[in-house]
N, C-alpha and C positions, 0 to 999 in steps of 0.2 A: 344507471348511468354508464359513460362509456370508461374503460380505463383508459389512464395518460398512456402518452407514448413514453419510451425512454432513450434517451440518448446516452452513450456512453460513448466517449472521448479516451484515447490512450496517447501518450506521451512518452517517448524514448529518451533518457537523459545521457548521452553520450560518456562525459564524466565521471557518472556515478555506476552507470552501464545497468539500469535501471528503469523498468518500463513503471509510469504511474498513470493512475486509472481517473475518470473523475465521469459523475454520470449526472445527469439533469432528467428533471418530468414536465413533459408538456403542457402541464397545468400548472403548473410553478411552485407544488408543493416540495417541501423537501423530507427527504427520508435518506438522512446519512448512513442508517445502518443496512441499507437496499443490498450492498454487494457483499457484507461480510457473510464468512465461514461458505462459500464457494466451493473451499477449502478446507479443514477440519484447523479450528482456533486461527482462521485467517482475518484479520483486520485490516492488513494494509497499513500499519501505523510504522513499521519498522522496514528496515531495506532487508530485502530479503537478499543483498550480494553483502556478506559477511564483512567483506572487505573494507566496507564504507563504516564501521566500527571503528578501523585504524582510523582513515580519513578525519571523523568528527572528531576522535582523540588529538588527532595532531593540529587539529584548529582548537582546544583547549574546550572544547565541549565539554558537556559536564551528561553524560551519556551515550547513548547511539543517537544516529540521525532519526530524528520523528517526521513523519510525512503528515500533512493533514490537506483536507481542501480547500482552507482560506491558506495558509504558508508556504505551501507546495502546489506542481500541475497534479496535484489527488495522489491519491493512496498506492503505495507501493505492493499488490494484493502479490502474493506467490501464487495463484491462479492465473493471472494476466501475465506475467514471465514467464511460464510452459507455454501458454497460448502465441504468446511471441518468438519462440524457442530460445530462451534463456535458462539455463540451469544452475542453478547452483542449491551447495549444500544447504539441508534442511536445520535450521534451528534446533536446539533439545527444546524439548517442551519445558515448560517454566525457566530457562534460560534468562541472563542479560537479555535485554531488546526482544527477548520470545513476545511474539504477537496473545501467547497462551496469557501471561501477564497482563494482558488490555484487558480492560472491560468491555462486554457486549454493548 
């Protein structure tokens, strides 16, 4: 058979200053874990701008901001912000909000 196509959609969140990803198959199957580790322990679940850490604290959150693709425009991957030239500092590994803490 033939493979799907894929589509992958990016989204700018001015705000948050955060690019999030979200990708579709043209056969309508889904496979959420299509885009992860891109990157080494990259999920996309967490904001990869440090900053948005304070943000969800001062909205009385009760952690970091979680990205997902039914709650958010998709996944905040630190792959898709270098490709956008976004930079910002790298998470420690097993960290608060470290994407390394997700499960694959």
């Amino acid at each position: 058979g033939e493979s799907p196509a894929v589509a992958v959609t990016f989204s700018y969140l001015p705000k948050l200053q955060v690019v999030t990803v979200k990708h579709s198959l043209s056969n309508g199957s889904d496979d959420p874990t299509m885009l992860y580790d891109l990157y080494p322990s990259d999920y996309g679940l967490f904001s990869p701008n440090q900053s948005n850490d304070y943000l969800a604290s001062a909205q009385s959150a009760a952690g970091p901001l979680v990205f997902s693709d039914k709650r958010t425009q998709g996944k905040a991957y630190v792959w898709a912000q270098s490709l956008c030239g976004l930079y910002n500092l790298r998470r420690p590994e097993g960290s608060a909000g470290g994407d390394a803490l997700a499960p694959p």
